[in-house]
TORVOLO-659640 format. One record per residue: residue in three letters; x, y, z of N, C-alpha, C in turn. Coordinates in steps of 0.2 Angstrom, whole numbers. Last residue first. Layout:
N
{Ala, {X, Y, Z}, {X, Y, Z}, {X, Y, Z}}
...
END
This chain:
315
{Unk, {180, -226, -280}, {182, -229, -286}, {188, -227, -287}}
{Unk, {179, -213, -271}, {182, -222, -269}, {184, -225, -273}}
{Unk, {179, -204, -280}, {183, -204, -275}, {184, -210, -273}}
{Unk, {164, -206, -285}, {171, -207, -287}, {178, -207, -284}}
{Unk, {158, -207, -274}, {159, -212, -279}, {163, -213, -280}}
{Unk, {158, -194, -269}, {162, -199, -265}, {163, -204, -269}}
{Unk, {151, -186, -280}, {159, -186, -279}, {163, -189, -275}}
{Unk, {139, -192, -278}, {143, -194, -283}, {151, -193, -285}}
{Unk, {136, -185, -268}, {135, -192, -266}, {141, -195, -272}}
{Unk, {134, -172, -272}, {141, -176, -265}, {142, -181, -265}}
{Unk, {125, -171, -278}, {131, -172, -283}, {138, -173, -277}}
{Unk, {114, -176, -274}, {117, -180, -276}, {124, -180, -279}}
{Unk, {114, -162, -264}, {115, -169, -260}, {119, -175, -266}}
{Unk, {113, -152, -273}, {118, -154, -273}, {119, -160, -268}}
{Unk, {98, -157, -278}, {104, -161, -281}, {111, -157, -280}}
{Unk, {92, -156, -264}, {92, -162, -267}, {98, -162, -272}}
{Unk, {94, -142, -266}, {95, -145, -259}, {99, -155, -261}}
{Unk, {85, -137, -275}, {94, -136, -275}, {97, -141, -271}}
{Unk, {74, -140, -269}, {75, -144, -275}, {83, -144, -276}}
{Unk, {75, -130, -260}, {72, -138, -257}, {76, -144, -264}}
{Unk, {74, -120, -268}, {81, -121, -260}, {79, -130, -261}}
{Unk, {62, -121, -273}, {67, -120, -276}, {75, -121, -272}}
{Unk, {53, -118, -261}, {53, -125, -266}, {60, -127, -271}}
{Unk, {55, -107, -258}, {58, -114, -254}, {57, -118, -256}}
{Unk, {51, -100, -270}, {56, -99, -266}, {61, -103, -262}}
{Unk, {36, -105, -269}, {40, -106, -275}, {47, -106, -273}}
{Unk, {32, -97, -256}, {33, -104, -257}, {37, -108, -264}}
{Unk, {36, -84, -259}, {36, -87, -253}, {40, -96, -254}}
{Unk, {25, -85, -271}, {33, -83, -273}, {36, -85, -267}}
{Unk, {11, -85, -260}, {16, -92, -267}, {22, -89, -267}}
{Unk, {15, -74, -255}, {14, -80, -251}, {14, -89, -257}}
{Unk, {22, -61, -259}, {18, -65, -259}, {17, -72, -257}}
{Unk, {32, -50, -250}, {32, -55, -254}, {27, -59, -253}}
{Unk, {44, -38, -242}, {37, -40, -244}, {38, -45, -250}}
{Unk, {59, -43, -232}, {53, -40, -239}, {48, -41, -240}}
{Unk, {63, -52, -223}, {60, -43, -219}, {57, -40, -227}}
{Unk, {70, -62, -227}, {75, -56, -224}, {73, -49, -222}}
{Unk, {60, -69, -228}, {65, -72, -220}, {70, -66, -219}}
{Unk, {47, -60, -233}, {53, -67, -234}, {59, -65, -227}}
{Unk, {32, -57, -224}, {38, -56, -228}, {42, -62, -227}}
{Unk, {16, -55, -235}, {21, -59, -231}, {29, -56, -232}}
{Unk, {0, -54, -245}, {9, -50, -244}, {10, -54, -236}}
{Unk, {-6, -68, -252}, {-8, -64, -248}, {0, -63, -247}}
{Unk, {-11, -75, -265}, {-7, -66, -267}, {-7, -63, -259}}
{Unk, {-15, -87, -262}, {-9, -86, -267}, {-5, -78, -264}}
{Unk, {-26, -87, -257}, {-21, -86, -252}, {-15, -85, -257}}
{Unk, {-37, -99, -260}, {-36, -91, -263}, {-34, -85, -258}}
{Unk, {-38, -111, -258}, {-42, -107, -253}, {-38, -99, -255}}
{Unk, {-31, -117, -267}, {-37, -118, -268}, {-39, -114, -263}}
{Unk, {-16, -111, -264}, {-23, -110, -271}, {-27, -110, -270}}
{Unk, {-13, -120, -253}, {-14, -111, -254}, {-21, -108, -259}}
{Unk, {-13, -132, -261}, {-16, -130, -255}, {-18, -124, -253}}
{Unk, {-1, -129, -269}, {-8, -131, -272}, {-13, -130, -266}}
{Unk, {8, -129, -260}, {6, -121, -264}, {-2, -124, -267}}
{Unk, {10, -140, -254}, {8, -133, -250}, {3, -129, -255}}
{Unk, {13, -147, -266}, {6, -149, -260}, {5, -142, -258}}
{Unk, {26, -141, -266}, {22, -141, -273}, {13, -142, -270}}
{Unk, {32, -147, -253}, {31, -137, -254}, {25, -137, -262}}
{Unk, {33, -159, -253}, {28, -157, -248}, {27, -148, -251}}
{Unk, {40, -158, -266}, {36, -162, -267}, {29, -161, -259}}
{Unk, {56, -156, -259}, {49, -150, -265}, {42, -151, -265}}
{Unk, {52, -154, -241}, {53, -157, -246}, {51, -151, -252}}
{Unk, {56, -148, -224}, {49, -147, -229}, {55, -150, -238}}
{Unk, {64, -142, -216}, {64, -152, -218}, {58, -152, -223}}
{Unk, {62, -131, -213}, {67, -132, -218}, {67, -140, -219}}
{Unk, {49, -120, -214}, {49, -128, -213}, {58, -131, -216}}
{Unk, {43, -112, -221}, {50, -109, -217}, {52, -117, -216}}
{Unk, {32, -119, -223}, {35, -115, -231}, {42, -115, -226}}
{Unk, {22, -118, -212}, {25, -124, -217}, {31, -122, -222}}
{Unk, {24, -104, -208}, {29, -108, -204}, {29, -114, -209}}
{Unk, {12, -101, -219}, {20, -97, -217}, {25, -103, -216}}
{Unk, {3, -108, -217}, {5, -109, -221}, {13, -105, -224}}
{Unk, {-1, -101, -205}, {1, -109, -203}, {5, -110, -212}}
{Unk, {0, -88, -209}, {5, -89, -202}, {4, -94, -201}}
{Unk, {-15, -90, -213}, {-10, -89, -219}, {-1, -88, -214}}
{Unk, {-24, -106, -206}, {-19, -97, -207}, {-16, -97, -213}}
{Unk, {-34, -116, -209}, {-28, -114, -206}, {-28, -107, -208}}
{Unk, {-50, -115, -198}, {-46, -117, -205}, {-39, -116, -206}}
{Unk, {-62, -124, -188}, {-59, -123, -188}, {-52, -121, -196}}
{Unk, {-82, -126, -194}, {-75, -129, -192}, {-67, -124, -193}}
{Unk, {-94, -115, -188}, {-91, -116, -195}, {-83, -122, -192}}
{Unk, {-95, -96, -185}, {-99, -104, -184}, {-94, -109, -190}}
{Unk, {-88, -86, -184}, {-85, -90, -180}, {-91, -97, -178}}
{Unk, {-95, -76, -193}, {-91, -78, -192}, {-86, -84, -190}}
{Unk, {-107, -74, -184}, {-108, -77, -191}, {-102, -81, -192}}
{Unk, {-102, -69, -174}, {-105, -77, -172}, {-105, -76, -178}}
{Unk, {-95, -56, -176}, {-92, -61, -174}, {-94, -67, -175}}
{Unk, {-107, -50, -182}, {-103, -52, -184}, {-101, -57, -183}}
{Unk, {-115, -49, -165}, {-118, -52, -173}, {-115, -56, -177}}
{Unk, {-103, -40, -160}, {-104, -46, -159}, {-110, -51, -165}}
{Unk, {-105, -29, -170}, {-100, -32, -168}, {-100, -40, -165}}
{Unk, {-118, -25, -165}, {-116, -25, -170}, {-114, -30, -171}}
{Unk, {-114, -23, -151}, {-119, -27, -153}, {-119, -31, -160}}
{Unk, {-106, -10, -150}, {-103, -18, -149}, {-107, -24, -151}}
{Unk, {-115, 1, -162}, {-110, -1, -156}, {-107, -8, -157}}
{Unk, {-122, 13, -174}, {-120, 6, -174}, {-115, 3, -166}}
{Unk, {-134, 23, -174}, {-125, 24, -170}, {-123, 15, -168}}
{Unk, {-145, 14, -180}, {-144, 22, -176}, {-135, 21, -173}}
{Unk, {-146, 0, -192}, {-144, 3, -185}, {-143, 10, -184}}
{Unk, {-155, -10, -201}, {-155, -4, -201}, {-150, -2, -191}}
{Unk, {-151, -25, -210}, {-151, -21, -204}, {-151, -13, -205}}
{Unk, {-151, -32, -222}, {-154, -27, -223}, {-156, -23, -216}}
{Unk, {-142, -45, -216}, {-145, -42, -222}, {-151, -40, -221}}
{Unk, {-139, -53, -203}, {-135, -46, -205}, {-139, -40, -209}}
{Unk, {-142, -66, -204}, {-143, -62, -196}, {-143, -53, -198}}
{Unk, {-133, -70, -215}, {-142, -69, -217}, {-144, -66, -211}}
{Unk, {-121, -66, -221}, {-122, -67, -214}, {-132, -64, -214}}
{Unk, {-115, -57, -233}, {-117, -64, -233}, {-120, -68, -227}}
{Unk, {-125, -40, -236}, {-121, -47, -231}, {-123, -54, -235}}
{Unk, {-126, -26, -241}, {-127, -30, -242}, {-123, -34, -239}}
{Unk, {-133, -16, -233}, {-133, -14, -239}, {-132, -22, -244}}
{Unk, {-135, -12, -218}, {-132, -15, -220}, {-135, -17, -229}}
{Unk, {-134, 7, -213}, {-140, 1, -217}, {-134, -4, -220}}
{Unk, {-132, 16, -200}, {-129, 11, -204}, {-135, 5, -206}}
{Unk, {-131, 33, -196}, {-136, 26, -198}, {-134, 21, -202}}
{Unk, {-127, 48, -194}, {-124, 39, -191}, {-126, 33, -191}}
{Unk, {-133, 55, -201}, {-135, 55, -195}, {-134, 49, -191}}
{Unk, {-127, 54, -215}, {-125, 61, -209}, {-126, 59, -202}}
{Unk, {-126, 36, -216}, {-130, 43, -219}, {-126, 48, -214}}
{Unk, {-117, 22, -221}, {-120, 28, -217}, {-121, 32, -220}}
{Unk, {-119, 7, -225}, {-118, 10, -229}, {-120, 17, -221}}
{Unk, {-108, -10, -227}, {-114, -4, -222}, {-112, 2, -225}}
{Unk, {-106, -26, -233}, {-106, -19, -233}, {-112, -14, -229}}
{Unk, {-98, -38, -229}, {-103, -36, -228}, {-101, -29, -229}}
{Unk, {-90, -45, -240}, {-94, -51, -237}, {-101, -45, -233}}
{Unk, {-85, -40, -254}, {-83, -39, -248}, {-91, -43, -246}}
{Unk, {-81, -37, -268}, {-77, -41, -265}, {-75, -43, -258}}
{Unk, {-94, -32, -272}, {-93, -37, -273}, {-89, -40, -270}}
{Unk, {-88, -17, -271}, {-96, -20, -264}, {-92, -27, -266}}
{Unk, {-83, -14, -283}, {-80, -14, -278}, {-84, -19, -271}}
{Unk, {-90, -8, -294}, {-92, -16, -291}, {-89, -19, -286}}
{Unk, {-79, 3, -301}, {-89, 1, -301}, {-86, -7, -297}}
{Unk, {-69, 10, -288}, {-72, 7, -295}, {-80, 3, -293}}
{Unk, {-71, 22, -279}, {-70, 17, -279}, {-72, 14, -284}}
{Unk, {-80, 29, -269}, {-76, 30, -272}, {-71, 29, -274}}
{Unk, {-99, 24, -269}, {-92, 25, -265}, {-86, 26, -272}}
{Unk, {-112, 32, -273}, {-109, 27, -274}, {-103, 27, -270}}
{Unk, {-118, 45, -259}, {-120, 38, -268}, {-113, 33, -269}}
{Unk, {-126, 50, -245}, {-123, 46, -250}, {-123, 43, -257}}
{Unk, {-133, 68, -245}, {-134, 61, -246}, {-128, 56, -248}}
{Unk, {-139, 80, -233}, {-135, 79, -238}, {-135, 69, -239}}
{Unk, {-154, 89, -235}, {-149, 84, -232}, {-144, 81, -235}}
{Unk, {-165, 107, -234}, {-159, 102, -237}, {-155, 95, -233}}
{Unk, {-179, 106, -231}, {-173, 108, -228}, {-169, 103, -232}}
{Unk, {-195, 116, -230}, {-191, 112, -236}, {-184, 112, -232}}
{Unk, {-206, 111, -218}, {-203, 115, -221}, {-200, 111, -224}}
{Unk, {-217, 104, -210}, {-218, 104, -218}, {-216, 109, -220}}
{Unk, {-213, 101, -199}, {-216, 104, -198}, {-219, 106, -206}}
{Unk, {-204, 92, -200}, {-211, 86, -197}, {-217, 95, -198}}
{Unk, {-196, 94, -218}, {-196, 90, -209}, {-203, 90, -206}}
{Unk, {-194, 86, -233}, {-198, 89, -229}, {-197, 87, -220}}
{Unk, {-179, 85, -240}, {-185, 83, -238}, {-188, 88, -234}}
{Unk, {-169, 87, -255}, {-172, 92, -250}, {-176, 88, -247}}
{Unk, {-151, 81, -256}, {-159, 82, -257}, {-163, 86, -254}}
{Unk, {-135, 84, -263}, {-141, 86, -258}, {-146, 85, -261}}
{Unk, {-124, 71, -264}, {-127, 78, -266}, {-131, 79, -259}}
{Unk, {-107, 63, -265}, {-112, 66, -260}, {-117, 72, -265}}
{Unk, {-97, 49, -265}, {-98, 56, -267}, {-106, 56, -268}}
{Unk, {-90, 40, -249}, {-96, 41, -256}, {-97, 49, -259}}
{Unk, {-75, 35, -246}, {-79, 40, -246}, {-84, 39, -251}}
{Unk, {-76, 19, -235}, {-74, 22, -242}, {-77, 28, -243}}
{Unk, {-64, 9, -226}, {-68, 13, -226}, {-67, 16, -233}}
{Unk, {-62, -8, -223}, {-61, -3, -225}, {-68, 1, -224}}
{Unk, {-57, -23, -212}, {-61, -20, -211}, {-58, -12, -216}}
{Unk, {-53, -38, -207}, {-51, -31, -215}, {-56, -27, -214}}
{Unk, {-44, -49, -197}, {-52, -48, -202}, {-46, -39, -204}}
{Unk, {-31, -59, -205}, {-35, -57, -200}, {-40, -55, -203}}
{Unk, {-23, -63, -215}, {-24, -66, -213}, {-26, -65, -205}}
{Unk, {-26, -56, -232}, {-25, -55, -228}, {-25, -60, -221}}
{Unk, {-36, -58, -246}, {-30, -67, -242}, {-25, -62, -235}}
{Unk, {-39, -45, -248}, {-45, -52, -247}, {-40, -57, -244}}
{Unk, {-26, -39, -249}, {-31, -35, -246}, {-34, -42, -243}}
{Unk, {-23, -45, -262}, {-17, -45, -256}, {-22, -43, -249}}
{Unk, {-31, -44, -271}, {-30, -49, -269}, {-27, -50, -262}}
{Unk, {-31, -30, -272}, {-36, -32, -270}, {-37, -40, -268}}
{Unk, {-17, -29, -278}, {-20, -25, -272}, {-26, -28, -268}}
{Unk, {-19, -37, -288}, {-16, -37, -286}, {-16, -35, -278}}
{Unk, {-29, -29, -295}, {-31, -34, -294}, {-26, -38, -291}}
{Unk, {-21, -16, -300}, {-26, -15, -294}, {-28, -22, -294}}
{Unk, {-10, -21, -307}, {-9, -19, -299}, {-15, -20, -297}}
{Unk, {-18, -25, -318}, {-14, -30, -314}, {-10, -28, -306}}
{Unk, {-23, -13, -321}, {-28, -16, -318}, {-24, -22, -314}}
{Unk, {-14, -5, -328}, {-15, -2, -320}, {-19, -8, -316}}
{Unk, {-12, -8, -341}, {-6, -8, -335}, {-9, -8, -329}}
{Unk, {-24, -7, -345}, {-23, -12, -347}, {-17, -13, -343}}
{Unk, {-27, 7, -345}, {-28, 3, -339}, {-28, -6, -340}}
{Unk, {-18, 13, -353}, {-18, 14, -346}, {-19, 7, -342}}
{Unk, {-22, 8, -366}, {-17, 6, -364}, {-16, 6, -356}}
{Unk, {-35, 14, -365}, {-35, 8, -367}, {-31, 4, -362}}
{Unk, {-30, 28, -367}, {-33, 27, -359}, {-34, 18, -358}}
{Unk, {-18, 38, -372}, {-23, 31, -374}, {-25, 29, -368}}
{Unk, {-11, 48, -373}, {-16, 48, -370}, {-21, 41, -369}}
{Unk, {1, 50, -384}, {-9, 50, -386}, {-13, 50, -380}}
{Unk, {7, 35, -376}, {8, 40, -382}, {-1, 40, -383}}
{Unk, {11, 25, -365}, {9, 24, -372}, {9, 27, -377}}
{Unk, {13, 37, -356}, {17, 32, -359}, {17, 29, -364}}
{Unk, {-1, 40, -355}, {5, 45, -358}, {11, 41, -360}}
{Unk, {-5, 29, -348}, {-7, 32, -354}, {-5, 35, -359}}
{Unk, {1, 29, -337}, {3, 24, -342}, {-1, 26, -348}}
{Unk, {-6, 40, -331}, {4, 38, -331}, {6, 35, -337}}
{Unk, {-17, 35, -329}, {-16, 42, -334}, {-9, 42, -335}}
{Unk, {-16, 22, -319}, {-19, 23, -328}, {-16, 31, -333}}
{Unk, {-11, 29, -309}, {-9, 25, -312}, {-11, 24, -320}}
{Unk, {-22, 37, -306}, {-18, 41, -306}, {-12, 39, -311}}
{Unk, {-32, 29, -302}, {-33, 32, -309}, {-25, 36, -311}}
{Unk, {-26, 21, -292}, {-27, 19, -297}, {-26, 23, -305}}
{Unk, {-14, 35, -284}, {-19, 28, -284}, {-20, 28, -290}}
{Unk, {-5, 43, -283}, {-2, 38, -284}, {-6, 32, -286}}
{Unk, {-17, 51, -273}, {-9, 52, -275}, {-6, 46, -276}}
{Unk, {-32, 45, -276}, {-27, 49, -271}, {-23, 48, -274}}
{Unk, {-42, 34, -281}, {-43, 44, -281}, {-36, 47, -279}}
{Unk, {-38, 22, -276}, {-40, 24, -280}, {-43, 32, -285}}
{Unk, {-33, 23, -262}, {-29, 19, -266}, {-31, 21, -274}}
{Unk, {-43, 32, -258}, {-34, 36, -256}, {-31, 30, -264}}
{Unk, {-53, 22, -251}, {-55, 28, -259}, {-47, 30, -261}}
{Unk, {-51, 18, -239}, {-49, 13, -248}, {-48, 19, -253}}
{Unk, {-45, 29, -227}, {-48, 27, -232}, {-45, 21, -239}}
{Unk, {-42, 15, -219}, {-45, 22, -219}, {-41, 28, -222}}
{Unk, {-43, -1, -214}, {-39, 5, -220}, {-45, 11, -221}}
{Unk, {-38, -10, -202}, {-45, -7, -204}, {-41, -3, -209}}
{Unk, {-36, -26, -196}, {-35, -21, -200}, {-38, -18, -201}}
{Unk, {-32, -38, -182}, {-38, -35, -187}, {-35, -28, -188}}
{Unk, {-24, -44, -180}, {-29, -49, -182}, {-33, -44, -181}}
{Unk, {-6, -42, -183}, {-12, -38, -180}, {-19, -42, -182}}
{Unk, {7, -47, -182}, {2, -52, -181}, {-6, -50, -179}}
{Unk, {18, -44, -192}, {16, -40, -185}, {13, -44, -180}}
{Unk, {15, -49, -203}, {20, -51, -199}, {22, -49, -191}}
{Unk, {2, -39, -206}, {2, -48, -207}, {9, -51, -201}}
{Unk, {8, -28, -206}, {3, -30, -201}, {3, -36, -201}}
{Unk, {17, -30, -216}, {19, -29, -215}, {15, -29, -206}}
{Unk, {9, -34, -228}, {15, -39, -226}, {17, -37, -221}}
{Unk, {1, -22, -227}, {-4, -27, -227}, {2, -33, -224}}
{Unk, {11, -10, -233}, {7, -11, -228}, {4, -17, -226}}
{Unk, {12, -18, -248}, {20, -19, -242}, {15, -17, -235}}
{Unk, {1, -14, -251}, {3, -21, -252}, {9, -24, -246}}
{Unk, {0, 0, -251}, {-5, -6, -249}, {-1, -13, -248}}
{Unk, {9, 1, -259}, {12, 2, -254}, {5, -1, -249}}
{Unk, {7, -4, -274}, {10, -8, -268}, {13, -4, -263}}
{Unk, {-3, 6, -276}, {-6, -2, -275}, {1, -5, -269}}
{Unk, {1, 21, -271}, {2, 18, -275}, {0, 11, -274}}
{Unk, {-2, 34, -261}, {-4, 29, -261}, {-6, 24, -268}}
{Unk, {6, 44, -250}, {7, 42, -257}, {3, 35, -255}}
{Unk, {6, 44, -237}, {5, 49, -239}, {3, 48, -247}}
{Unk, {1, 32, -222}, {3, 35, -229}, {3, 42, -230}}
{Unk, {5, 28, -206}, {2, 37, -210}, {4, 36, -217}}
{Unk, {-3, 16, -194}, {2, 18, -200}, {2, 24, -204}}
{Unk, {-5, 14, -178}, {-6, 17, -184}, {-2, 18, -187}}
{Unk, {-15, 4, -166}, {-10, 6, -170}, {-9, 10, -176}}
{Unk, {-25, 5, -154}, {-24, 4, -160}, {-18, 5, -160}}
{Unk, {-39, 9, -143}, {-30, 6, -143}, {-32, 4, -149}}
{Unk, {-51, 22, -141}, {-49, 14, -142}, {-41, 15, -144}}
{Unk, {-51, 36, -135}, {-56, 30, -133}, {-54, 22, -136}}
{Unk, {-41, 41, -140}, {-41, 41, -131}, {-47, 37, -129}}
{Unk, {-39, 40, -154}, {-33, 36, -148}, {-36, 36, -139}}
{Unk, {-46, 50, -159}, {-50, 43, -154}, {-44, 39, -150}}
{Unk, {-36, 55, -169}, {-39, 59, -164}, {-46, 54, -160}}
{Unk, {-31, 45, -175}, {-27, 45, -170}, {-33, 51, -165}}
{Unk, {-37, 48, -189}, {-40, 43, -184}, {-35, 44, -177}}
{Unk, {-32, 56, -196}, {-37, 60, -192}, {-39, 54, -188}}
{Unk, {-20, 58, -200}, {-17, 57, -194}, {-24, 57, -190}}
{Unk, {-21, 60, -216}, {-19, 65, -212}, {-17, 64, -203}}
{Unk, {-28, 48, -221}, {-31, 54, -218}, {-29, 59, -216}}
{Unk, {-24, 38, -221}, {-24, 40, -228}, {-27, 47, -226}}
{Unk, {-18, 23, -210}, {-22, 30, -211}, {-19, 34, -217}}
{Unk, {-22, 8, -204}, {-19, 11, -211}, {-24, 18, -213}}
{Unk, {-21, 1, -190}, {-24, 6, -195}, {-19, 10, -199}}
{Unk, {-25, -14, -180}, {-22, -9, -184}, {-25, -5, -188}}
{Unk, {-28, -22, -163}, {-28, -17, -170}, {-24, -13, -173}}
{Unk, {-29, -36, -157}, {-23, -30, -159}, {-25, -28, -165}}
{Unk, {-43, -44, -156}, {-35, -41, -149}, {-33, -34, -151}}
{Unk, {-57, -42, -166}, {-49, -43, -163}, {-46, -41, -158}}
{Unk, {-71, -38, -163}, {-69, -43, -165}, {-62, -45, -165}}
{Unk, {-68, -26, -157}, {-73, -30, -153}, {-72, -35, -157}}
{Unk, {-61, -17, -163}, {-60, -17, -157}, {-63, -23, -154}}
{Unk, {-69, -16, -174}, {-62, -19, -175}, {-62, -22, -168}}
{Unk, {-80, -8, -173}, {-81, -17, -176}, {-75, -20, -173}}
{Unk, {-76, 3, -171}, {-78, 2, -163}, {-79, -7, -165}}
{Unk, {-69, 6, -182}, {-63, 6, -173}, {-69, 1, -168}}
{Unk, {-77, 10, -189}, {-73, 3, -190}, {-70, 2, -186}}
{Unk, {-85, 17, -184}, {-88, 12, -182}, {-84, 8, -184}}
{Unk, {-77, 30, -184}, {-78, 28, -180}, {-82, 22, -176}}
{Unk, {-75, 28, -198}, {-68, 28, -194}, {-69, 24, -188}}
{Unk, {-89, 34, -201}, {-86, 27, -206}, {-81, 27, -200}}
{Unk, {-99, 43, -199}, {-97, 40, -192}, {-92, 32, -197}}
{Unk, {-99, 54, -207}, {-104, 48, -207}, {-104, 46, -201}}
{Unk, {-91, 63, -210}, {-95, 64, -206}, {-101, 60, -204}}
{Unk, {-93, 61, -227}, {-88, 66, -224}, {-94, 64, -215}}
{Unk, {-103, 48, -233}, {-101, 53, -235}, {-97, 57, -228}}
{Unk, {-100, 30, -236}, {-103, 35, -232}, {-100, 42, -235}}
{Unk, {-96, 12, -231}, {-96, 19, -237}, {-100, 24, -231}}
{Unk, {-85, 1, -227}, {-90, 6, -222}, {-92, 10, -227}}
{Unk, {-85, -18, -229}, {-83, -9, -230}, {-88, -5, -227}}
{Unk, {-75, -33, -221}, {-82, -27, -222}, {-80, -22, -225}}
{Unk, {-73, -46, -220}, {-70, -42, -225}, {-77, -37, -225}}
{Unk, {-66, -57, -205}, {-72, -52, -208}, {-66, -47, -214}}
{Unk, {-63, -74, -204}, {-61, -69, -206}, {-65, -63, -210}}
{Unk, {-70, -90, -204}, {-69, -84, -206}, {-66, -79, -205}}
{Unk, {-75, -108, -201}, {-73, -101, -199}, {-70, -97, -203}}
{Unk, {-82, -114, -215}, {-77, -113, -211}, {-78, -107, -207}}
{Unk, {-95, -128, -221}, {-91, -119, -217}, {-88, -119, -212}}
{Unk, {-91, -135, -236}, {-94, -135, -228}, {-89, -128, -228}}
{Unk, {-97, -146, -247}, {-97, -140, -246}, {-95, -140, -238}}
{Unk, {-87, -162, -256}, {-92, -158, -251}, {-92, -152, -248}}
{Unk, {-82, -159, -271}, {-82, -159, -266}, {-87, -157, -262}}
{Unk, {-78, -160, -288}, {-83, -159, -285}, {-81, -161, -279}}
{Unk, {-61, -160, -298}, {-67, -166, -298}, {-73, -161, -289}}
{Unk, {-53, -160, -311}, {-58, -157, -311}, {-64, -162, -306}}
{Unk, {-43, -169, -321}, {-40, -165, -315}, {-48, -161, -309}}
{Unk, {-49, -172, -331}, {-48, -177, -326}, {-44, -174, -319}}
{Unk, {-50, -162, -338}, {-57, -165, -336}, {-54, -170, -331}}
{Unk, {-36, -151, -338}, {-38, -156, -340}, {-47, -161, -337}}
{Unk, {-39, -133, -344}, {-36, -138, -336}, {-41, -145, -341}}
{Unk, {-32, -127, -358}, {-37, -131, -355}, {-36, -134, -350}}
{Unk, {-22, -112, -365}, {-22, -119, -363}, {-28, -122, -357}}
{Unk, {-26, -104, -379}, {-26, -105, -371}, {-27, -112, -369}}
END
């Protein structure tokens, strides 16, 4: 395996940028997930969108918040991913996916992807599956995180019943959230997570936004929302992944300024954010940039080779 060299490797000062929100909402059936990623969305972006995996069920609030909506039905990584380029070029600056669990349980999702490739392999080898399926689904979750609005997802949690006692010391069943349904660690790639219970209580479960961590809220509103936003929106100004667009479309853009760019992209881990290419495809934001790097470069030595056919010509 090749080694980044010691001398390429060098330490910089920290500082905070403004942000873009990456929430999830877990809960079980009736939580109120939908409806407090509508009410987060609404109050921290203009134009909302929604990626619905639900049959159409978020459209039934259309009469209290303005949205947009997309209907999968199939839900294979890169249809996530074509969705995502697709809002991105739109310019919706905040996303909501309802449900994430659909990409991973559902028709076409993850596991669904591993068992495909497993049989492919021969035997069933589950080894193999997921040694196929994982560069989708980290691909997916790439294109999701370098989005370039906020992201807000919702996730089903699979559910029991516990019994507690109510005030009058009878036994009554409640029902309970557990993990979400989603691969183990999924929380990790998200800056705040809330988790709700049946009676629409949001515990923030875990936050980067120290104002945030360990809040308890009854029917979560705008308050919330604004909380978010200020964490958010402390911080110096950062560019876009639609600033790193228009550089790359750049046609006076050089290889040498396109090579910078891309380097520049990296380091703020934007490489895999979905965009489309100048003819409307989906396409990642480096290959984007490799692409006119590549025109740039052409560019240059058919230049030289005109230069070299007048030479001759005058010679």
């Amino acid at each position: 395996m090749r080694r980044t060299s010691v001398t390429t490797l060098s330490f910089s000062r920290a500082s905070k940028e403004q942000a873009k929100a990456r929430i999830a909402l877990t809960g079980p059936t009736g939580s109120g997930k939908t409806y407090t990623a509508l009410i987060v969305a609404g109050e921290i972006g203009q134009r909302v969108a929604l990626i619905d995996t639900e049959r159409g069920s978020a459209s039934k609030y259309a009469d209290e918040f303005t949205f947009d909506t997309l209907q999968l039905t199939r839900f294979e990584p890169s249809a996530l991913i074509d969705a995502l380029a697709v809002a991105a070029h739109a310019g919706y600056d905040a996303l909501i996916v309802d449900s994430f669990s659909h990409f991973w349980s559902g028709t076409g999702g993850i596991l669904e992807q591993v068992d495909h490739a497993a049989k492919r392999a021969g035997g069933g080898n589950s080894f193999a599956g997921w040694k196929e399926a994982r560069p989708m689904e980290r691909a997916m979750i790439d294109a999701l995180l370098a989005y370039p609005g906020h992201v807000i997802v919702t996730m089903r949690a699979k559910t029991e019943y516990v019994v507690d006692s109510d005030e009058r010391g009878r036994k009554v069943p409640r029902k309970v959230g557990l993990k979400p349904d989603q691969r183990d660690g999924i929380e990790y790639e998200f800056d705040i997570v809330g988790e709700l219970d049946q009676e629409n209580t949001l515990v923030v479960a875990k936050s980067r936004a120290k104002s945030l961590s360990g809040m308890v809220i009854h029917e979560p509103d705008g308050r919330f929302a604004g909380l978010v936003l200020e964490w958010l929106d402390a911080g110096r100004p950062a560019p876009t992944v639609a600033d790193y667009v228009a550089a790359a479309a750049d046609p006076e853009a050089g290889y040498d300024q396109l090579r910078n760019l891309y380097e520049e992209v990296a380091r703020r881990h934007l490489l895999e954010a979905a965009v489309l290419d100048p003819d409307g495809r989906p396409i990642t934001l480096a290959k984007l940039i490799v692409q006119q790097g590549n025109k740039a470069k052409n560019r240059v030595v058919r230049a030289a080779d005109t230069d070299q056919d007048r030479w001759r010509e005058a010679a």
